[in-house]
Backbone as CSV, one residue per row, in Angstrom:
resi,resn,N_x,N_y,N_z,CA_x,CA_y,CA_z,C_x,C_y,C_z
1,UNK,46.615,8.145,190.372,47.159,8.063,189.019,46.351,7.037,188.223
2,UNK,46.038,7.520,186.810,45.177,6.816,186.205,45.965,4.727,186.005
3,UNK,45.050,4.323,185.395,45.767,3.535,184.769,46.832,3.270,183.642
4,UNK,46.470,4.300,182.787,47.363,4.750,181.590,48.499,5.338,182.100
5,UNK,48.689,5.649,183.383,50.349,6.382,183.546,50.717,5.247,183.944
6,UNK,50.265,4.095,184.903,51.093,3.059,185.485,51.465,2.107,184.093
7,UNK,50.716,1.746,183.319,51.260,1.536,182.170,52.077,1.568,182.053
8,UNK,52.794,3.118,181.182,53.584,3.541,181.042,54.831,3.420,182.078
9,UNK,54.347,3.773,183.298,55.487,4.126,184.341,55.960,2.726,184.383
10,UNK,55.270,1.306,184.400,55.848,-0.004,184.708,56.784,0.217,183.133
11,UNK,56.173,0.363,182.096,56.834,0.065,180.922,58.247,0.429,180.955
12,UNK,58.332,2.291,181.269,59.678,3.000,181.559,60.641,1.873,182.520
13,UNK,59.858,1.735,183.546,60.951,1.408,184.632,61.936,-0.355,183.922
14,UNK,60.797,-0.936,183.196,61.107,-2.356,182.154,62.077,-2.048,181.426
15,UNK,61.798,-0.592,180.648,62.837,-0.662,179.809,64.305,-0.251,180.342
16,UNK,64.220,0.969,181.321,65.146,1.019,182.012,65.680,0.310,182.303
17,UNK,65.410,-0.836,183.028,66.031,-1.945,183.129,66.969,-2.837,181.730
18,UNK,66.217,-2.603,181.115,67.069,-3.401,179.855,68.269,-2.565,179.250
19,UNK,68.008,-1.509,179.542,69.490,-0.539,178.999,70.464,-0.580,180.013
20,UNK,70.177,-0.778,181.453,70.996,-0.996,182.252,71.876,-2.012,181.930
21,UNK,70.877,-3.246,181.616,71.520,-4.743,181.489,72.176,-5.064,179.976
22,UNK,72.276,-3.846,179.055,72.938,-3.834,177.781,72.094,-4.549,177.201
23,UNK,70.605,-4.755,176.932,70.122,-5.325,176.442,69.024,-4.487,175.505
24,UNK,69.036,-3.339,175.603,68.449,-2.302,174.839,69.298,-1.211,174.806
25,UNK,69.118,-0.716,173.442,69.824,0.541,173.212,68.829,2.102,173.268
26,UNK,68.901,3.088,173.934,68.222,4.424,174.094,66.970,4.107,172.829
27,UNK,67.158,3.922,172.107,66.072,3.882,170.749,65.078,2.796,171.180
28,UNK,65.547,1.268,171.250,65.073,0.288,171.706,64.316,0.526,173.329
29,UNK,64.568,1.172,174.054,64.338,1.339,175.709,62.968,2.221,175.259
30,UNK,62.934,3.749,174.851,62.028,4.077,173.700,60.808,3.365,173.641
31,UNK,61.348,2.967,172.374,60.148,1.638,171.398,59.153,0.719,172.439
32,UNK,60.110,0.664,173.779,59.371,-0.217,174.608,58.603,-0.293,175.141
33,UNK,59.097,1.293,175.818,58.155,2.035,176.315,56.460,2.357,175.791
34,UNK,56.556,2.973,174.614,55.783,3.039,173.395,54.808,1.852,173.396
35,UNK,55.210,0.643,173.119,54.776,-0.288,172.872,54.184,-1.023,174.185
36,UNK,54.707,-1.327,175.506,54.174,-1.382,176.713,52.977,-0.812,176.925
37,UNK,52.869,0.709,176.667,51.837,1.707,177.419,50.779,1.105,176.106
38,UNK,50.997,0.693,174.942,50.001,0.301,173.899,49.413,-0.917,174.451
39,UNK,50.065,-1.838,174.756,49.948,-3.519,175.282,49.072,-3.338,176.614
40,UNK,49.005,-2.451,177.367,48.328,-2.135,178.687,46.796,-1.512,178.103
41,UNK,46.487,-0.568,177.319,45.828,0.064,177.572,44.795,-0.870,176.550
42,UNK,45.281,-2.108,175.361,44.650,-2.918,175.303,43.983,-4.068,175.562
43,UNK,45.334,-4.397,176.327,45.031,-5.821,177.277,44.898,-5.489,178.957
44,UNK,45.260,-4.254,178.982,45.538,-3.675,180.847,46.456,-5.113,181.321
45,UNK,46.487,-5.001,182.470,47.435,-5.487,183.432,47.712,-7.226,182.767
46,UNK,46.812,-8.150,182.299,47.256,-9.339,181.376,48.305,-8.967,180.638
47,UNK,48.139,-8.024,179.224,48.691,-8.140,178.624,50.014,-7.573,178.846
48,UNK,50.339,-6.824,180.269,51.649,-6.357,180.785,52.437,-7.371,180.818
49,UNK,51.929,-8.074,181.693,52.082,-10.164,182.138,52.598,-10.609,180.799
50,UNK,52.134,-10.640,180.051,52.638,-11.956,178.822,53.601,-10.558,178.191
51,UNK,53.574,-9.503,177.634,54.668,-8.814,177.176,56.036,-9.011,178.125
52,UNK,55.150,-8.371,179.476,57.041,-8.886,180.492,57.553,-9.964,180.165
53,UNK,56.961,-10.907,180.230,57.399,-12.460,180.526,58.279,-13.051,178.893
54,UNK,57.641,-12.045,178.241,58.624,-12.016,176.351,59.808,-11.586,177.063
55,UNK,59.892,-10.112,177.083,61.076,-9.532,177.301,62.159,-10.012,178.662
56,UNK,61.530,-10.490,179.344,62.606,-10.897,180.646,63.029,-12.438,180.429
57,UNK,62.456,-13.383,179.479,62.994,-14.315,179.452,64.285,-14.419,178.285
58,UNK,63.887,-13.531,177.402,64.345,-13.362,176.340,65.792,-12.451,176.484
59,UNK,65.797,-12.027,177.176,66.875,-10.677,178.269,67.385,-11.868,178.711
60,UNK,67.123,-12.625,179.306,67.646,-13.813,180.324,68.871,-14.543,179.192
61,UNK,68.397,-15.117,178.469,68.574,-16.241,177.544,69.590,-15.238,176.454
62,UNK,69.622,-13.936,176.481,70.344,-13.741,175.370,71.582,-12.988,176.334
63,UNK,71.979,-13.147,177.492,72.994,-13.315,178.167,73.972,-14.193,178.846
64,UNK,72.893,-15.395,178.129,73.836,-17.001,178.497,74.445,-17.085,177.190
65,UNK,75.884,-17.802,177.406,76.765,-18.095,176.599,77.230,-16.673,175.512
66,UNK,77.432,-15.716,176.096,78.165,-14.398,175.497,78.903,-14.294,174.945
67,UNK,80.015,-15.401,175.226,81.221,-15.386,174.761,81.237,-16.033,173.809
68,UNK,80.720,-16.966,173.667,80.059,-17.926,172.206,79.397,-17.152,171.365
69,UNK,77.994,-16.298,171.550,77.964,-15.728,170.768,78.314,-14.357,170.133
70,UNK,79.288,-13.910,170.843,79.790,-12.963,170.625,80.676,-13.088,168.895
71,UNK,81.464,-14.515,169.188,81.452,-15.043,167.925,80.839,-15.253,166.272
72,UNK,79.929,-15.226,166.941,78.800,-15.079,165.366,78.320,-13.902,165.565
73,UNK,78.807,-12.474,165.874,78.044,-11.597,165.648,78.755,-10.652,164.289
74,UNK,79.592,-11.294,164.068,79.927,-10.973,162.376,79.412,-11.315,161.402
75,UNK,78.420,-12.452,161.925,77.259,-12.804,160.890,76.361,-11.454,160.767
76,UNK,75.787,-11.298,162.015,74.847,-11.133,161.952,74.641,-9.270,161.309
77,UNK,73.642,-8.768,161.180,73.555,-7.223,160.938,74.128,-6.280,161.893
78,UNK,73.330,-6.536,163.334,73.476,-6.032,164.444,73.513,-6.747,165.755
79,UNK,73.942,-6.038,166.650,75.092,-6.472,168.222,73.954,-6.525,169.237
80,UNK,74.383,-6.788,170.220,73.594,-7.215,171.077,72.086,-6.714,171.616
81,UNK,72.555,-5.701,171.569,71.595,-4.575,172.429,70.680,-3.850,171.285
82,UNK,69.209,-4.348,171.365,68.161,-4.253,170.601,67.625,-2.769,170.392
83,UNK,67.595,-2.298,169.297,67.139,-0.796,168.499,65.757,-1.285,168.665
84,UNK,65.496,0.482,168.262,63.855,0.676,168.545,63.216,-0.172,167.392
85,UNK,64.054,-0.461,165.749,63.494,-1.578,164.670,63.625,-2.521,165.167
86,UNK,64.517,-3.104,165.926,63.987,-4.687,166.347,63.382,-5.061,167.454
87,UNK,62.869,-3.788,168.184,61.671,-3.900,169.321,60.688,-4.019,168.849
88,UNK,60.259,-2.819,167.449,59.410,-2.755,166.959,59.113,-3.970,165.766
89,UNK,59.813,-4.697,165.353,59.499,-6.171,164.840,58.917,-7.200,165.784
90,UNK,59.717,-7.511,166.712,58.934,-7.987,167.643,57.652,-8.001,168.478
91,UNK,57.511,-6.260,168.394,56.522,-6.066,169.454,55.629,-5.176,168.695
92,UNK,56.115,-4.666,167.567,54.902,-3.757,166.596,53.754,-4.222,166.702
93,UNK,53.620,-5.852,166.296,52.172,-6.494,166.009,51.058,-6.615,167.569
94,UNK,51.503,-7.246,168.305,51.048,-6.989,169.607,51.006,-4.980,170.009
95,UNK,51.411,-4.533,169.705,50.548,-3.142,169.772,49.539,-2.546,168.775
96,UNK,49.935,-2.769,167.912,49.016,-2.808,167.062,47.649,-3.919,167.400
97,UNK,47.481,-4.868,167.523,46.419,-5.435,168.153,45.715,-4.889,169.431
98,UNK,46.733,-4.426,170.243,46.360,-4.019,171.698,45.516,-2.592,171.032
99,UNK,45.581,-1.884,170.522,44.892,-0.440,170.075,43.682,-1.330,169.156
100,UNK,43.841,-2.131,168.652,42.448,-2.652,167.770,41.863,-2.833,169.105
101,UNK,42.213,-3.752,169.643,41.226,-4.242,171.248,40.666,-3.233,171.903
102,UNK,41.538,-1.641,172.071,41.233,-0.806,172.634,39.988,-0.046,172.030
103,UNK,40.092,-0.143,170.892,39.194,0.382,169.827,37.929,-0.077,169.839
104,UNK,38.176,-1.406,169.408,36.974,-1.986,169.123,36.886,-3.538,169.768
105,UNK,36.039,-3.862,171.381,36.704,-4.673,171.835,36.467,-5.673,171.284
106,UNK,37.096,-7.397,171.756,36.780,-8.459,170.787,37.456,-9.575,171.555
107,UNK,36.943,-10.701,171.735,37.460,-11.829,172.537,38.837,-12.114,171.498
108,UNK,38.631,-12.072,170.523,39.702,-12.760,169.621,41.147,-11.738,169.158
109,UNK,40.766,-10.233,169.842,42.575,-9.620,170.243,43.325,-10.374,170.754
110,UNK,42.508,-11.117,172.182,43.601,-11.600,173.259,44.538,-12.801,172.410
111,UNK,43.263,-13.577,171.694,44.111,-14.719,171.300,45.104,-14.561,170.234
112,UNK,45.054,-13.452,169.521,45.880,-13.322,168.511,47.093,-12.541,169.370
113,UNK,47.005,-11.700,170.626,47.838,-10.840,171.069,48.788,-11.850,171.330
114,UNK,48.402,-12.789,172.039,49.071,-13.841,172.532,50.005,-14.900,171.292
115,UNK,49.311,-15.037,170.363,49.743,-15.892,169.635,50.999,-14.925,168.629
116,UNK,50.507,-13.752,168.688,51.920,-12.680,167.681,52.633,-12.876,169.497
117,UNK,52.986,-12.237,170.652,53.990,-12.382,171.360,54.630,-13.987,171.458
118,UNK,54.315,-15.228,170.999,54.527,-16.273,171.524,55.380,-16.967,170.258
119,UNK,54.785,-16.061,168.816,56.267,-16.089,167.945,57.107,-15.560,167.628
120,UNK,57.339,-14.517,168.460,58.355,-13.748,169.120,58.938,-14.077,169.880
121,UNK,58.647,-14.615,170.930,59.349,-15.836,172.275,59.796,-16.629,171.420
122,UNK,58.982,-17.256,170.553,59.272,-18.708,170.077,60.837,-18.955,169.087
123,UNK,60.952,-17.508,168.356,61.893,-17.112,167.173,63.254,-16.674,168.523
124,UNK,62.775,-15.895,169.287,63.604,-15.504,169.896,64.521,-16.542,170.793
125,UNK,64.260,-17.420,171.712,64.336,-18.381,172.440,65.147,-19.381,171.388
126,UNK,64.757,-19.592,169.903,64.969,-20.814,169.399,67.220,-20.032,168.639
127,UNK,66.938,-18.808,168.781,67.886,-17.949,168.313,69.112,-17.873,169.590
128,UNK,68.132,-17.675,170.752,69.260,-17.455,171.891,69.929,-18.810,172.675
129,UNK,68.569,-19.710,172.271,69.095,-21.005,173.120,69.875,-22.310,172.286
130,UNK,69.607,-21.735,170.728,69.515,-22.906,169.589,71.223,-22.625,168.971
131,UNK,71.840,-21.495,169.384,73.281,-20.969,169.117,74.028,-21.489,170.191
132,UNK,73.750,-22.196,171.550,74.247,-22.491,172.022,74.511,-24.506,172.112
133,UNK,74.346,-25.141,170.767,74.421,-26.071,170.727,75.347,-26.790,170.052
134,UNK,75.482,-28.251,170.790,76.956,-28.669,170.678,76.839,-29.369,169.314
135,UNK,76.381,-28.954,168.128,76.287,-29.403,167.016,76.040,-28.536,165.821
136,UNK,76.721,-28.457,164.689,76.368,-27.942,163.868,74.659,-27.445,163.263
137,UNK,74.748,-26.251,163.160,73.192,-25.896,162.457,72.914,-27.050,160.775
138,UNK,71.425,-27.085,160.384,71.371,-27.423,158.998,70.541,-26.611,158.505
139,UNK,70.733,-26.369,157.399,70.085,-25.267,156.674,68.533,-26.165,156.413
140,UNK,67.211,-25.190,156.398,66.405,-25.826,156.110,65.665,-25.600,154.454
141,UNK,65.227,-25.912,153.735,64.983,-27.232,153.816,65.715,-28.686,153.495
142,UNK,66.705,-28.421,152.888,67.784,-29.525,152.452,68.467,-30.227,153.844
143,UNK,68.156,-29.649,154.754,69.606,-29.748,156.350,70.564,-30.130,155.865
144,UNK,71.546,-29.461,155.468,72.960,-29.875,155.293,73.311,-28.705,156.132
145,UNK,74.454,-29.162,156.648,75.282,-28.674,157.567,75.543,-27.177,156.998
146,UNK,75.451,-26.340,158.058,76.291,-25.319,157.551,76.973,-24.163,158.761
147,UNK,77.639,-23.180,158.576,78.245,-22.166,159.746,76.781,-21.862,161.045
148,UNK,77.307,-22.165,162.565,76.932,-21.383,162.880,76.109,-19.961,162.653
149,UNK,74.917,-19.480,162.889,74.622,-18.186,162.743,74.066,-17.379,161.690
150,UNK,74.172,-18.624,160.667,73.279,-18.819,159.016,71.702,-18.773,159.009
151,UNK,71.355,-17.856,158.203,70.323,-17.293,157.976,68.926,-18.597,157.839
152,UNK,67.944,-19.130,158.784,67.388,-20.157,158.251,68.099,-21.385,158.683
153,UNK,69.037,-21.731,159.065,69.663,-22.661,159.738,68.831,-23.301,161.904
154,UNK,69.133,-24.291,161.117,68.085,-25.104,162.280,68.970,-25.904,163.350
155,UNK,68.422,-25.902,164.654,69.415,-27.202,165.644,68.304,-27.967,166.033
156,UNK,68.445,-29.008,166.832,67.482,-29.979,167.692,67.091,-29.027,168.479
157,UNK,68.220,-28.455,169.354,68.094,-28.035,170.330,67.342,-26.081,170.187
158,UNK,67.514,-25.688,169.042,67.046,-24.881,168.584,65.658,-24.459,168.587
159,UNK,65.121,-25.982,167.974,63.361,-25.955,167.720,62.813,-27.056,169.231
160,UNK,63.767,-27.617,169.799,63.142,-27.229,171.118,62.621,-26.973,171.951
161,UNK,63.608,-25.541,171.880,63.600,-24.232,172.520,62.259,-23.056,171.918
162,UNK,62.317,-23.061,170.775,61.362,-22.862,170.076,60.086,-23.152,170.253
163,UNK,59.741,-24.263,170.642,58.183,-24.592,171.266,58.139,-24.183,172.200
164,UNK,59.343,-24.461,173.263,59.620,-24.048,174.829,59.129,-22.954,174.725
165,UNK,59.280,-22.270,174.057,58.965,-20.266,174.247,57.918,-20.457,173.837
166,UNK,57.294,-20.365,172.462,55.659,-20.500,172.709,55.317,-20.972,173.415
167,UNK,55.006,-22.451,173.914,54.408,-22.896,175.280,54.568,-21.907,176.477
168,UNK,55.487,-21.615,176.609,55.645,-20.517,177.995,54.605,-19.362,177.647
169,UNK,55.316,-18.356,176.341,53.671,-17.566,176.495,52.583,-17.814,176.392
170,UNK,52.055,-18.640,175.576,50.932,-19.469,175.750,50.191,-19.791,176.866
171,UNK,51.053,-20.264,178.225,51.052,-20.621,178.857,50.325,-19.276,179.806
172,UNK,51.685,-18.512,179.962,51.010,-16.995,180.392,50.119,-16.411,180.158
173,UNK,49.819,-16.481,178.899,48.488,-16.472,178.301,47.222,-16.256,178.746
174,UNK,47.323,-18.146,178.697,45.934,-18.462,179.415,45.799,-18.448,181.012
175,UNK,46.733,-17.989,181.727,46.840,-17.807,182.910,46.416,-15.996,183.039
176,UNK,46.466,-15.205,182.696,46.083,-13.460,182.956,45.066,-13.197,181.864
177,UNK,44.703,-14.028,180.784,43.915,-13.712,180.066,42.866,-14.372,179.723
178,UNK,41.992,-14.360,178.897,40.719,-15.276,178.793,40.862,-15.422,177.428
179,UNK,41.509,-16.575,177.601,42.368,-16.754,175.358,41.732,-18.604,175.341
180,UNK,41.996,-18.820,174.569,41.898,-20.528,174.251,42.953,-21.296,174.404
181,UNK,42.885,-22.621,174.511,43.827,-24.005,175.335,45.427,-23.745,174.786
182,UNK,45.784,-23.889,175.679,47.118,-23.376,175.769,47.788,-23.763,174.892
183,UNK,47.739,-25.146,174.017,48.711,-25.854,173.440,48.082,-25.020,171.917
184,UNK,46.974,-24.931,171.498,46.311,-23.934,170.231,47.557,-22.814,170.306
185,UNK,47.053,-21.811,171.105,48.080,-20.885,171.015,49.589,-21.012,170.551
186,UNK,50.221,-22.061,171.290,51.568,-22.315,171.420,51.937,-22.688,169.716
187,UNK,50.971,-23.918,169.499,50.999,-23.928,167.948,50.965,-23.139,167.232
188,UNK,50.396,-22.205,167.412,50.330,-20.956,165.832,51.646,-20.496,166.595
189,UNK,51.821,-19.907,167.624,53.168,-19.069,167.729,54.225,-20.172,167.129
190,UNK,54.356,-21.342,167.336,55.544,-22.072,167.033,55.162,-21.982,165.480
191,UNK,54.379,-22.488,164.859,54.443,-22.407,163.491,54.611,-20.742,162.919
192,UNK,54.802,-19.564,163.527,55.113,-18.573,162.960,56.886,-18.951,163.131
193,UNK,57.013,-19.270,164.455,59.188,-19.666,163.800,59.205,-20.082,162.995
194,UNK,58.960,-21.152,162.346,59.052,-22.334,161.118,59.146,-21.278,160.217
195,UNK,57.897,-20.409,159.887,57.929,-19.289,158.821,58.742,-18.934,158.816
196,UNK,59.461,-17.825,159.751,60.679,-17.174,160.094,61.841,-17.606,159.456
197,UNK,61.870,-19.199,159.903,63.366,-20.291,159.713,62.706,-20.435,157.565
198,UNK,61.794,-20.558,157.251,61.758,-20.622,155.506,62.110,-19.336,155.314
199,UNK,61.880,-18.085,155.843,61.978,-16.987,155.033,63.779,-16.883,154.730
200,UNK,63.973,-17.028,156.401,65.366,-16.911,156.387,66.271,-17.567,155.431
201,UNK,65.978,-18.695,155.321,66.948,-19.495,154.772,66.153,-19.558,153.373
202,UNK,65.453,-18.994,152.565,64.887,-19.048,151.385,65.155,-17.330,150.390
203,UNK,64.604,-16.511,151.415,64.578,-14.976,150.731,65.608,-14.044,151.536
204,UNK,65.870,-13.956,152.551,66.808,-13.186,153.379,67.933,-13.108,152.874
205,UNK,68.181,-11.288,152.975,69.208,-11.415,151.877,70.790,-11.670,152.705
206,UNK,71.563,-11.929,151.637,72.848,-12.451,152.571,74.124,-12.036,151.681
207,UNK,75.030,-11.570,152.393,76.452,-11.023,151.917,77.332,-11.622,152.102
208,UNK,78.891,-11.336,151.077,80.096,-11.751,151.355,80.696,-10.750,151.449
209,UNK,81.432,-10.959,152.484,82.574,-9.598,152.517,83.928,-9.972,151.461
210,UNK,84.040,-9.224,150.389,85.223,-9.194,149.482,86.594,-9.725,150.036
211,UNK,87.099,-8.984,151.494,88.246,-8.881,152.069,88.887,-10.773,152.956
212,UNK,87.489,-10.672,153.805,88.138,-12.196,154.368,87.107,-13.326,154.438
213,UNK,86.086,-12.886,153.282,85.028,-14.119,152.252,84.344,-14.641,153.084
214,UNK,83.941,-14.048,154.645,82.471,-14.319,155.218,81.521,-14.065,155.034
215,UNK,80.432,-14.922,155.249,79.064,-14.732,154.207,78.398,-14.273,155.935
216,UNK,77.730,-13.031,155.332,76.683,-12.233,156.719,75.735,-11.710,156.489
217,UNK,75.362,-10.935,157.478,73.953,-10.080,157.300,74.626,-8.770,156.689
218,UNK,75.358,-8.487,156.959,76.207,-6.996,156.751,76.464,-6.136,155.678
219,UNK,75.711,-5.056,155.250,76.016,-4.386,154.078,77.527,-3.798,154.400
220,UNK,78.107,-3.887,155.101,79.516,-3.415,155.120,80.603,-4.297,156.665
221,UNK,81.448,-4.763,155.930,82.431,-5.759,156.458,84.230,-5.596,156.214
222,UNK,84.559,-5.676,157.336,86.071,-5.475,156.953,86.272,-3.866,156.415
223,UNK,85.209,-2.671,156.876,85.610,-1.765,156.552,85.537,-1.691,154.831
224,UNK,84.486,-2.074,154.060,84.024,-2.080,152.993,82.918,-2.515,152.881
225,UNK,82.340,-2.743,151.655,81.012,-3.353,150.993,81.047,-4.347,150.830
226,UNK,79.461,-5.165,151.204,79.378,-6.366,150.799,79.294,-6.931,149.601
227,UNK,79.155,-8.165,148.976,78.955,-8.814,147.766,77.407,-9.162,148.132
228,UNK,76.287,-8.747,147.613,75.442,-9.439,147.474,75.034,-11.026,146.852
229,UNK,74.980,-11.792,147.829,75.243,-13.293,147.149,73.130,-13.875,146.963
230,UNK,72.336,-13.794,147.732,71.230,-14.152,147.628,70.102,-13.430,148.167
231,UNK,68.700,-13.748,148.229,67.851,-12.971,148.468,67.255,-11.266,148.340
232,UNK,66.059,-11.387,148.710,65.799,-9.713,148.628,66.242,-8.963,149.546
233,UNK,67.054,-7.557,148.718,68.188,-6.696,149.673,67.491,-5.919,151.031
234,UNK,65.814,-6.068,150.742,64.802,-5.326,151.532,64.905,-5.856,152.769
235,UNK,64.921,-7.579,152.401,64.350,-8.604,153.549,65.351,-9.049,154.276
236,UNK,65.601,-8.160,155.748,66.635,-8.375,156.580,66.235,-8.870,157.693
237,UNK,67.031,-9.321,158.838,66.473,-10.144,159.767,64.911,-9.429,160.548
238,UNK,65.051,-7.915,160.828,63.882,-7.399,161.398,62.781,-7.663,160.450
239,UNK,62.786,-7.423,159.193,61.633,-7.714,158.105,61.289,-9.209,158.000
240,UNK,62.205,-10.038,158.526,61.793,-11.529,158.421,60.974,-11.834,159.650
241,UNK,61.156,-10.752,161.247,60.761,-11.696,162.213,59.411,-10.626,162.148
242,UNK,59.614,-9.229,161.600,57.340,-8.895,161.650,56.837,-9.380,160.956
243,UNK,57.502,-9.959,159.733,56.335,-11.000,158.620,56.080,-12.360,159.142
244,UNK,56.896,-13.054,160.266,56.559,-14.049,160.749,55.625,-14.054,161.889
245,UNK,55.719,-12.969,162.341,54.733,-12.523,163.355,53.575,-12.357,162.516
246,UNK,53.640,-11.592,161.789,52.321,-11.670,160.982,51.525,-12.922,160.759
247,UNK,52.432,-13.821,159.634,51.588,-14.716,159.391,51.286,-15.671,160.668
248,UNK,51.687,-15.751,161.627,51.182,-16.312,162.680,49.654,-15.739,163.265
249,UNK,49.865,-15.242,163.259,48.230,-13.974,163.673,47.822,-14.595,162.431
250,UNK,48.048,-14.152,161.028,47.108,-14.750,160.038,46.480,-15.940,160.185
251,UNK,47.318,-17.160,160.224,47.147,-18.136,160.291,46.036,-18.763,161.626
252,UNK,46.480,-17.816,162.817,45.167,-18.569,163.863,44.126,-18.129,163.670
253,UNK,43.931,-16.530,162.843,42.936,-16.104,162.373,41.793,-16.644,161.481
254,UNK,42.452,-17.424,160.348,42.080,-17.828,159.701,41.599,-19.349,160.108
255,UNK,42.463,-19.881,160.558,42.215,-21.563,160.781,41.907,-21.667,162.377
256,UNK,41.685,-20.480,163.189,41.342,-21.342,164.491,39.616,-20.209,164.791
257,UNK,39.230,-19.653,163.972,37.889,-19.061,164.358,36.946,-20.184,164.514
């Protein structure tokens, strides 16, 4: 069997796994797939390595403290278990690179492959581990206190966690791949969260539900429509975390050649 089916076949059996563990939904399991067999056939067996090591830590971490956040998921748009749009926010850009690499090869895919998965870890990690803290969020840039689960809202323990995850892929990184010093990488991925945390809390748009006056992601609450209170109605959490992925790739592009 070629290499391009094991690809795939590791990818299937990955995602399988995540629908088992309620952590992908049929669409999302999909997308993964999709996106795996892309990540292989650009990076081959490395870039399997640093994609797994996104998704299984990130699977890990967004099954601690459930019951807590099960709580703020009236904030949010959507529930636990990740659609093929928020696989594909996450993981669009890293396939899309992996087919440039495939295309046309280039030392500087790996480092950008690495640096779009590592602000994806980095956003993700700072989301799953940063909700579980014994202190109020602050909105950035002012930090004043505000709800749990708020769009752009920051913890200690949040940003962290947040480096923690870039450093880790980073880390993976430069261990299966032939990318540059680990802490470079980790930086652009961590400075794509930061982006993420301004968009959020600056342009992301945000609702009130009419009925019992919680402010969410939700075009519909309490079995009605939301109040549009701020931001662009376009720019929802998936559109905030591929533009942060983006400008992260931009940014090492630009400032680390």
């Amino acid at each position: 069997m070629s290499d391009e089916w094991w690809y795939i076949a590791v990818s299937a059996l990955a995602a399988g796994g995540g629908w088992l563990l309620r952590s992908l939904s049929i669409s999302g399991a999909a997308a993964a797939v999709v996106i795996g067999a892309a990540v292989g056939c650009g990076f081959s067996w490395g870039g399997i390595w640093v994609l797994g090591c996104f998704f299984v830590s990130s699977s890990f971490f967004s099954h601690i403290g459930k019951q807590r956040k099960a709580k703020l998921s009236e904030k949010l748009a959507k529930g636990g278990r990740r659609d093929a749009i928020q696989v594909l926010a996450n993981g669009g850009v890293p396939a899309v690179l992996a087919l440039l690499a495939a295309v046309r090869p280039d030392p500087i895919w790996d480092d950008l492959f690495v640096v779009a998965v590592a602000a994806a870890n980095a956003d993700t990690w700072a989301s799953e581990i940063g909700s579980l803290s014994p202190w109020p969020p602050r909105v950035w840039p002012s930090f004043r206190p505000v709800e749990a689960g708020t769009s752009g809202a920051v913890t200690l323990l949040g940003t962290a966690a947040s480096f923690a995850g870039a450093l880790f892929i980073a880390a993976v990184g430069v261990f299966f791949l032939d990318v540059r010093p680990v802490f470079t990488l980790a930086f652009f991925g961590w400075l794509g969260s930061w982006f993420d945390t301004w968009l959020g809390a600056a342009w992301q748009a945000a609702y009130r539900c009419p009925a019992c006056g919680a402010t969410t992601e939700r075009k519909w609450h309490c079995g009605q429509a939301t109040i549009h209170m701020k931001g662009w109605r376009w720019l929802d959490n998936d559109a905030v975390n591929v533009l942060s992925v983006i400008f992260a790739v931009l940014a090492a592009f630009v400032l680390a050649r």
